[in-house]
Kinemage of the C-alpha trace (Angstrom):
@kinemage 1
@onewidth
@group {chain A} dominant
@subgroup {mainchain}
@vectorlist {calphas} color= white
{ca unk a 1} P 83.770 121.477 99.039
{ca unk a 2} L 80.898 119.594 97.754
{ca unk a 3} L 80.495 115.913 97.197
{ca unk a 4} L 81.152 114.941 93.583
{ca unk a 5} L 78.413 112.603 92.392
{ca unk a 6} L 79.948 108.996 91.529
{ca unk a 7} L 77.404 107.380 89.657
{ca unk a 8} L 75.809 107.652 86.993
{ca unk a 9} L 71.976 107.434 85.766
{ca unk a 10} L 70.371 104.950 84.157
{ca unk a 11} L 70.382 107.537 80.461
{ca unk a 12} L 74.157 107.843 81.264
{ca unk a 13} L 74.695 103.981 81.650
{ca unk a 14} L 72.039 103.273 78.697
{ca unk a 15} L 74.058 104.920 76.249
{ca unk a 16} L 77.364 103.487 77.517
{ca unk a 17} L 75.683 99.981 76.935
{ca unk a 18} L 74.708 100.821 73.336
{ca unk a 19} L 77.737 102.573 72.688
{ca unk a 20} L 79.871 99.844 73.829
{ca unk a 21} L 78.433 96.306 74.987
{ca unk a 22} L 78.634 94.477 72.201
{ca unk a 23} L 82.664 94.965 72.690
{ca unk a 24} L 82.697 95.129 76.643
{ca unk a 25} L 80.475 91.528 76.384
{ca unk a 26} L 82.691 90.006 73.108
{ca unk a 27} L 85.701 90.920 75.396
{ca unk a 28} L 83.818 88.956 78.550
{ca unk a 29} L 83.611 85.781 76.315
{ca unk a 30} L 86.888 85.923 75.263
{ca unk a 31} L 88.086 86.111 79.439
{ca unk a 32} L 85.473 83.787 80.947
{ca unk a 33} L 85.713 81.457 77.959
{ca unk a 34} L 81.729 80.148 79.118
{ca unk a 35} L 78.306 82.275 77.173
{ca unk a 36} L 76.317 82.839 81.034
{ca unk a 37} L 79.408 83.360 82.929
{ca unk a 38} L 80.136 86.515 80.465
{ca unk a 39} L 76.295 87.286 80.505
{ca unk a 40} L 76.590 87.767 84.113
{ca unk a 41} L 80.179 89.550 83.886
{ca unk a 42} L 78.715 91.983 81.546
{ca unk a 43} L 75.262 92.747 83.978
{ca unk a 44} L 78.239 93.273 86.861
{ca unk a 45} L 80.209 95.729 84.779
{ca unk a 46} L 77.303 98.526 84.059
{ca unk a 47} L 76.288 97.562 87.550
{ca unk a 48} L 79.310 98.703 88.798
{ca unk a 49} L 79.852 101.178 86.403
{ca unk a 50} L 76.538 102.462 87.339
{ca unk a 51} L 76.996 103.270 90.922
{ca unk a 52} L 80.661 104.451 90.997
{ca unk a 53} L 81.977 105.130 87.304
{ca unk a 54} L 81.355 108.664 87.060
{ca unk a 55} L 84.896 109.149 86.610
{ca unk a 56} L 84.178 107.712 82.874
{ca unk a 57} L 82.646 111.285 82.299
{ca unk a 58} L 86.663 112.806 82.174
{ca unk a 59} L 87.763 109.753 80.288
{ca unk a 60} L 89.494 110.528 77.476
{ca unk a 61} L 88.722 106.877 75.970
{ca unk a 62} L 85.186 105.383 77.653
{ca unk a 63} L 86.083 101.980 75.993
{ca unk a 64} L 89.833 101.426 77.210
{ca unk a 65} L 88.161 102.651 80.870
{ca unk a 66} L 85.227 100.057 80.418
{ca unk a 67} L 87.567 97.402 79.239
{ca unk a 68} L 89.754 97.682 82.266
{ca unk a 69} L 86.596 97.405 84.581
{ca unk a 70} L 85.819 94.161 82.488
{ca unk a 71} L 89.274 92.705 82.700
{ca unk a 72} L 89.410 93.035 86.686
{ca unk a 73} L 85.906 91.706 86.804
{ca unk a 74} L 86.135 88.764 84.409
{ca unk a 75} L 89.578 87.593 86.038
{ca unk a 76} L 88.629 87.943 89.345
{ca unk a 77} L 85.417 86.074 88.368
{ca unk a 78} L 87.176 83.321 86.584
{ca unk a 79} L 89.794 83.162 89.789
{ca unk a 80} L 86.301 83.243 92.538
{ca unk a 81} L 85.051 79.986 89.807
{ca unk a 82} L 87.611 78.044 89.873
């Protein structure tokens, strides 16, 4: 059985991040409640999404996938600050 490939490439994650970052990084703010602490949130999401999110390829809704990726990451950023 060949290995699937789990990330994506840097076209794949590009038009995720135009597609969707405004919302991934208003949704950020909203968790983090602090502008550079969401900057940096959002930079970890398509980082992460980046090297092991090719399971957003089958998703049936890339933005309810992204957002949960967001949520972990922002609260277990905001529980890591505090």
């Amino acid at each position: 059985m060949p290995l699937l490939n789990r990330s994506l490439d840097a076209e794949e994650v590009s038009v995720l991040y135009a597609k969707y970052g405004f919302f991934l990084r208003r949704r950020c703010g909203a968790i983090l409640r602090d502008d550079a602490l969401a900057d940096d949130a959002l930079q970890e999401v398509f980082v992460k999404v980046m090297r092991g999110g090719a399971a957003i390829r089958d998703a049936s809704e890339p933005l309810r996938w992204l957002y949960r990726v967001v949520d972990h990451m922002g609260w277990t950023g905001l529980i890591n600050t505090h």
